[in-house]
VOPAGU-2260 file (C-alpha; in pm, 1 decimal, decimal comma):
REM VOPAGU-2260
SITE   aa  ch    i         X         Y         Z
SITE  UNK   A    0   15861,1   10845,6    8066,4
SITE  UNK   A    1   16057,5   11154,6    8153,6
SITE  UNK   A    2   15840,8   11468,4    8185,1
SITE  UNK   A    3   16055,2   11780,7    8244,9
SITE  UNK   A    4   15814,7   12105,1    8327,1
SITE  UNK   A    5   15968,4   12460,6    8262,6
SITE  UNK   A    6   15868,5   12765,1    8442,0
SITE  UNK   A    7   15950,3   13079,1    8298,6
SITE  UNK   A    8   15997,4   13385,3    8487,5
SITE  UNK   A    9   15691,3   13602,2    8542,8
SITE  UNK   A   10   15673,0   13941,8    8336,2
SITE  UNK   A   11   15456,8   14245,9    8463,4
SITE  UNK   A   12   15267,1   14397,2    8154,5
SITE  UNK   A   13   14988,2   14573,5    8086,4
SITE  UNK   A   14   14662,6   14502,5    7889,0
SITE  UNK   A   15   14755,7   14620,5    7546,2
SITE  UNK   A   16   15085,3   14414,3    7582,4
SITE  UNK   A   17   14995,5   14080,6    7642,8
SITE  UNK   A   18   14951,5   14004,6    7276,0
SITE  UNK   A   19   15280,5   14130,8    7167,5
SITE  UNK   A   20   15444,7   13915,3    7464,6
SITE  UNK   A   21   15284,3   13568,2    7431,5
SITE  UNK   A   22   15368,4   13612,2    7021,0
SITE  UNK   A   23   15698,4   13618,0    7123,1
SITE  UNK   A   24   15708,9   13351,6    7368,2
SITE  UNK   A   25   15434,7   13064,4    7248,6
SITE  UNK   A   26   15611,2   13087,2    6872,6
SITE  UNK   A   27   15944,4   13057,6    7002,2
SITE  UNK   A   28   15881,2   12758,5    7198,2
SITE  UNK   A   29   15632,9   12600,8    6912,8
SITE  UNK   A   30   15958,5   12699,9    6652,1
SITE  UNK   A   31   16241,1   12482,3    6860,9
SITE  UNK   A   32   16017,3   12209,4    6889,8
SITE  UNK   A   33   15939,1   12202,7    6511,0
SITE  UNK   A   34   16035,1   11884,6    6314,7
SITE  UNK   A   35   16178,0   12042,2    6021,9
SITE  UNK   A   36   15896,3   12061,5    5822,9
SITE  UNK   A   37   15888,3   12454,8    5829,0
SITE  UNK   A   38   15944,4   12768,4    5640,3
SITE  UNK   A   39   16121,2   12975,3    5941,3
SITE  UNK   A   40   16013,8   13334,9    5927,6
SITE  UNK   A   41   16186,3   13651,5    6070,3
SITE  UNK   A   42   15857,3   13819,6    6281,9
SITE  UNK   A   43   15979,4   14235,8    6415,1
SITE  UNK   A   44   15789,5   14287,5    6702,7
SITE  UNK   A   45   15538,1   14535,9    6698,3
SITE  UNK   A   46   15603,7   14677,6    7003,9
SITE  UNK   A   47   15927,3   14571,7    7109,7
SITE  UNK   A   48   16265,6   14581,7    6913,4
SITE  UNK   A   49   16253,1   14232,5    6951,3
SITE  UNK   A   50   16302,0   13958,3    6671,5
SITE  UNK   A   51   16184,5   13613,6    6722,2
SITE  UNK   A   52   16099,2   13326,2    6480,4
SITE  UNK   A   53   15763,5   13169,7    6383,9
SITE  UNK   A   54   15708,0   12815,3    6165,8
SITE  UNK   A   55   15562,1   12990,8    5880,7
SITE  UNK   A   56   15263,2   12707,1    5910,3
SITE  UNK   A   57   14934,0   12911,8    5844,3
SITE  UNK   A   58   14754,3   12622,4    6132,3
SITE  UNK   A   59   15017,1   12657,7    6418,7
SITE  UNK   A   60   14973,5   13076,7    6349,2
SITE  UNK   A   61   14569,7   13071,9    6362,5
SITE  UNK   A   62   14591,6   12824,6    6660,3
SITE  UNK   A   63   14809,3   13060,7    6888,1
SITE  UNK   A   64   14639,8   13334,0    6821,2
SITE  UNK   A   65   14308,7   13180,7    6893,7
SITE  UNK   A   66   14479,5   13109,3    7240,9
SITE  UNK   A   67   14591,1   13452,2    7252,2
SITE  UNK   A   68   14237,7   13626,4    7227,6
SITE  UNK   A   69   14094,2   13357,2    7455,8
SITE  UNK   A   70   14383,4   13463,4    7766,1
SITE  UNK   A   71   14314,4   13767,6    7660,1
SITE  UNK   A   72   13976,9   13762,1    7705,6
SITE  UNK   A   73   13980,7   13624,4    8061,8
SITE  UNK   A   74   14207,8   13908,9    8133,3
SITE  UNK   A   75   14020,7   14158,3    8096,3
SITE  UNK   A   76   13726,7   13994,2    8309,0
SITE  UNK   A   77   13992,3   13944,6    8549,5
SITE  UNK   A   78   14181,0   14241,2    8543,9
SITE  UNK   A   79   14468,6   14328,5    8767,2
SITE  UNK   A   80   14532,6   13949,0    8847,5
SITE  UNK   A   81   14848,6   13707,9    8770,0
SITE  UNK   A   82   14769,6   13503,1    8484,4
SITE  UNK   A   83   14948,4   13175,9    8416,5
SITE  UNK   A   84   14900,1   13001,6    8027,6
SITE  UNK   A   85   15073,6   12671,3    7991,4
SITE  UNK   A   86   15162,1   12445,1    7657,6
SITE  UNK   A   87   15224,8   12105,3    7683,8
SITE  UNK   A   88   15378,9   11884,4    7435,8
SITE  UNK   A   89   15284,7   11536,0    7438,7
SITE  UNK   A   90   15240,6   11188,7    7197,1
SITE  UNK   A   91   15014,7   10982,6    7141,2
SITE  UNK   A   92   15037,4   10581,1    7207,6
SITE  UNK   A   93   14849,5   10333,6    7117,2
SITE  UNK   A   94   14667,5   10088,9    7421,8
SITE  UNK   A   95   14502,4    9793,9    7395,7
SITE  UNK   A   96   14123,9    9838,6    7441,7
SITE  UNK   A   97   13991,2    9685,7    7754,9
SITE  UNK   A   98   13649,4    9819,5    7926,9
SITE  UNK   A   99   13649,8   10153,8    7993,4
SITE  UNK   A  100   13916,7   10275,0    7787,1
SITE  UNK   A  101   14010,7   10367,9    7460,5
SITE  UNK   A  102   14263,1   10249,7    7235,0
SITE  UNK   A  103   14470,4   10538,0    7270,2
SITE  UNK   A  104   14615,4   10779,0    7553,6
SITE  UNK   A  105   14821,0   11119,0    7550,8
SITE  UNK   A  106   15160,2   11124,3    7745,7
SITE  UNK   A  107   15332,8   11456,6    7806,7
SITE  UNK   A  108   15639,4   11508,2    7764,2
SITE  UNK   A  109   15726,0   11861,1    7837,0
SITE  UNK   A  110   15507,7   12168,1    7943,3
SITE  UNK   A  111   15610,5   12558,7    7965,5
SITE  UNK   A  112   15465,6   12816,6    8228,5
SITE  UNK   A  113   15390,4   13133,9    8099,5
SITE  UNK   A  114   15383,6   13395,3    8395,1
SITE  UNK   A  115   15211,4   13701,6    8361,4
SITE  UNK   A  116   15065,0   13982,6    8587,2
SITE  UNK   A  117   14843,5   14208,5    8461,8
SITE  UNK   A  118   14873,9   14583,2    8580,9
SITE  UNK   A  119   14651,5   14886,3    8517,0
SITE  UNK   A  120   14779,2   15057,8    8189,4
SITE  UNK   A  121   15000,3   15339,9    8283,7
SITE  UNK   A  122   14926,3   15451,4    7912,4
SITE  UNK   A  123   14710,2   15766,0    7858,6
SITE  UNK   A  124   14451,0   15500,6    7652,0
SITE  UNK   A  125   14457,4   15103,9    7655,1
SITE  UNK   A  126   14106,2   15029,8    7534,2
SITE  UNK   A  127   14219,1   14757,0    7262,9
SITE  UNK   A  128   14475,2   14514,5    7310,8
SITE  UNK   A  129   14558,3   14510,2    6952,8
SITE  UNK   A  130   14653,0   14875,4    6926,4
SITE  UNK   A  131   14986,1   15032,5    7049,9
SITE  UNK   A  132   14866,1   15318,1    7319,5
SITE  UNK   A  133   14790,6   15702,1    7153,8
SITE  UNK   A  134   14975,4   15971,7    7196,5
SITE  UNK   A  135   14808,3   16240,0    7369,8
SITE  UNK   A  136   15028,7   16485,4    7532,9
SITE  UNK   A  137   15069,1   16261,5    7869,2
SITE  UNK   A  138   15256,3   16507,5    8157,2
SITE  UNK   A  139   15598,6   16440,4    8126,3
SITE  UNK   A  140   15597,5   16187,1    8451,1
SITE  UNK   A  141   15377,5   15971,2    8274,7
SITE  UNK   A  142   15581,7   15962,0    7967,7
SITE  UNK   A  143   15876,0   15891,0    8194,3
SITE  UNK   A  144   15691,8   15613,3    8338,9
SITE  UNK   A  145   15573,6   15458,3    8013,2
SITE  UNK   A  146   15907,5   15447,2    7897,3
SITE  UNK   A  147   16084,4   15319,4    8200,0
SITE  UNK   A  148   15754,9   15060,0    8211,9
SITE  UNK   A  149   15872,6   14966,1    7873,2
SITE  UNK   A  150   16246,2   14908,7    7850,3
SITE  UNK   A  151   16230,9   14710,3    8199,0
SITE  UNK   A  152   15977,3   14479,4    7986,8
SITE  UNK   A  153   16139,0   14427,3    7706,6
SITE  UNK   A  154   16476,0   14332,5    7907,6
SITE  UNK   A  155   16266,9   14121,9    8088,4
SITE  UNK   A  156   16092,7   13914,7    7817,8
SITE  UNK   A  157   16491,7   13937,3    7611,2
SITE  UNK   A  158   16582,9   13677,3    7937,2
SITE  UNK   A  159   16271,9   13481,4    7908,3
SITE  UNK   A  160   16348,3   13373,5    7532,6
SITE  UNK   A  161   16702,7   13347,4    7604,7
SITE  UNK   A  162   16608,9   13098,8    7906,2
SITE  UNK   A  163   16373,8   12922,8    7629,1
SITE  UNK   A  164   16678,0   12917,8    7399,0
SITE  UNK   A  165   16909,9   12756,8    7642,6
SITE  UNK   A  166   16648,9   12510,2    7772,6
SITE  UNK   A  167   16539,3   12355,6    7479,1
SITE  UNK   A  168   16933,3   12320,8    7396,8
SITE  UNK   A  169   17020,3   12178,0    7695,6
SITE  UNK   A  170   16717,9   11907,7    7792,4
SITE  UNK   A  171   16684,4   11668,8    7498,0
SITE  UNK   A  172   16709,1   11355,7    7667,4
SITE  UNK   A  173   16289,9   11385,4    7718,1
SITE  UNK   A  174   16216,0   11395,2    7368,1
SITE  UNK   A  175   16001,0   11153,7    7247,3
SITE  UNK   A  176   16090,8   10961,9    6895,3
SITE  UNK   A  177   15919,8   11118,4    6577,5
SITE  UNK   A  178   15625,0   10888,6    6499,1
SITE  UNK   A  179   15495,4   11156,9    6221,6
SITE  UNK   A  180   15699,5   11308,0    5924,5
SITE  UNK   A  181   15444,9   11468,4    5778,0
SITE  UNK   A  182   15348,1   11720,6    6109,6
SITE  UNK   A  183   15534,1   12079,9    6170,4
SITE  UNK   A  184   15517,4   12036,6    6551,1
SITE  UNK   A  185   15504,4   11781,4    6779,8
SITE  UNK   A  186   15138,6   11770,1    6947,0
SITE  UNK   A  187   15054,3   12006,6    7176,3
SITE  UNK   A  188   14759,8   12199,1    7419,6
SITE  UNK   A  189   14752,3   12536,5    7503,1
SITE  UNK   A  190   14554,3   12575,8    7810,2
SITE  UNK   A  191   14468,4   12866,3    8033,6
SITE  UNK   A  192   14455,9   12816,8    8433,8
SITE  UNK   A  193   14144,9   12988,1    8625,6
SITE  UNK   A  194   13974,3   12786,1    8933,5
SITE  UNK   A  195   13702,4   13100,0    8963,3
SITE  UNK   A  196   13618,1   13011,3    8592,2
SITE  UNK   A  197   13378,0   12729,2    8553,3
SITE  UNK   A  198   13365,6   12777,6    8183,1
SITE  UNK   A  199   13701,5   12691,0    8194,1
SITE  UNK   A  200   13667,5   12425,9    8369,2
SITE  UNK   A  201   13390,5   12228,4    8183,4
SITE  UNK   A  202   13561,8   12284,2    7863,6
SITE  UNK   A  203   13841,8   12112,9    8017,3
SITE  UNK   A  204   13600,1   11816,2    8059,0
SITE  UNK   A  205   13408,7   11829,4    7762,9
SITE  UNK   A  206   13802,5   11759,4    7612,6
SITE  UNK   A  207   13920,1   11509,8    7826,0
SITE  UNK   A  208   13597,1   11308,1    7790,1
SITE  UNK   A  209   13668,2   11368,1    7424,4
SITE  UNK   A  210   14034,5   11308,9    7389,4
SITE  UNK   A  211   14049,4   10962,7    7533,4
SITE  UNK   A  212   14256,4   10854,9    7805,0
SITE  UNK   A  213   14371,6   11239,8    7936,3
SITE  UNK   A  214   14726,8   11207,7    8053,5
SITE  UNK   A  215   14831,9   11482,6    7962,0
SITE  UNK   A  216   14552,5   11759,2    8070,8
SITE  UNK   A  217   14561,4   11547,6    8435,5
SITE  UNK   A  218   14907,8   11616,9    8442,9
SITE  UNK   A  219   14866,6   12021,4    8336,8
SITE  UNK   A  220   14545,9   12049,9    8591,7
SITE  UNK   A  221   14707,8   11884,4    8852,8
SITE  UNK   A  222   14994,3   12115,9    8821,3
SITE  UNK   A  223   14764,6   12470,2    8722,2
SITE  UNK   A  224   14537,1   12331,9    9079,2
SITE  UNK   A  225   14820,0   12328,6    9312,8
């Protein structure tokens, strides 16, 4: 089965950015690998004059942001360190049972690199990563800064959905068939990389001892380990 792995390029940003960023990228990915059973919705950025697209599923929204909050949580325990998130698309076949294993077993099919490293804020206030800084009469060096910060970003993360764009244009030939009509994506895990993060890691464990036969997470820890 053809597996084709995408790594995007890596984006500096700081904490009360992260948010905005991974919107933009997870739902763009998650929207060109939609099956057509979507209500496409125009999303403005709320800190960048960027437009992307999102399914307009309520289930696909609450689980990215879920994975949001969670990267962003390690973040800030790890601050000042490049983060990696990764979603993999994969489908499910059926196996016959023999001892040991179950009936069923994830394959992947694609998977996406999310780059990011985490700087201090050059903002006069980052405390929540939900908020857009305050203004507080920075010295003028600082605004500079902020701004400068800011454009470079948002050219920055303008390539990385164009390269998302082109990619899932050009490589089709990895696409599984569509075994469900009645889904808005094709199956996917979001999973966040940390080796100094044993919570991480036994979560990772409690799911593939849960998930059957785990193809797929081998794959994305064999690739997130080296």
């Amino acid at each position: 089965m053809n597996h084709e792995v995408f790594t995007l390029n890596e984006l500096e940003v700081e904490n009360f950015e992260i948010q905005e960023v991974l919107r933009c990228i997870l739902h763009t990915i998650v929207f060109h690998r939609a099956l057509g059973l979507v209500r496409p919705r125009d999303i403005d950025s709320e800190l960048f004059d960027i437009t992307y697209v999102q399914c307009g599923d309520p289930d696909v929204e609450k689980k990215l942001e879920e994975k949001i909050d969670q990267f962003i949580a390690w973040v800030e325990k790890h601050p000042n360190k490049k983060s990696q998130m990764c979603i993999s698309f994969y489908e499910i076949k059926n196996k016959q049972a023999a001892w040991f294993t179950n009936k069923t077993e994830r394959l992947c099919w694609e998977q996406w690199f999310i780059n990011l490293s985490v700087v201090s804020s050059k903002s006069p206030t980052g405390k929540s990563h939900h908020l857009k800084p305050l203004a507080v009469d920075p010295s003028e060096t600082a605004v500079e800064e902020m701004s400068a910060h800011r454009a470079s970003l948002e050219k920055s993360l303008r390539e990385v959905l164009f390269k998302i764009i082109t990619l899932v244009n050009e490589k089709k030939d990895h696409i599984p068939p569509v075994q469900n009509q009645d889904v808005v994506s094709f199956p996917y895990e979001i999973t966040i990389p940390s080796s100094s993060d044993s919570s991480f890691g036994m979560d990772m464990i409690k799911r593939m001892l849960q998930t059957g036969h785990p193809t797929m997470l081998r794959v994305v820890n064999n690739k997130m380990g080296g």
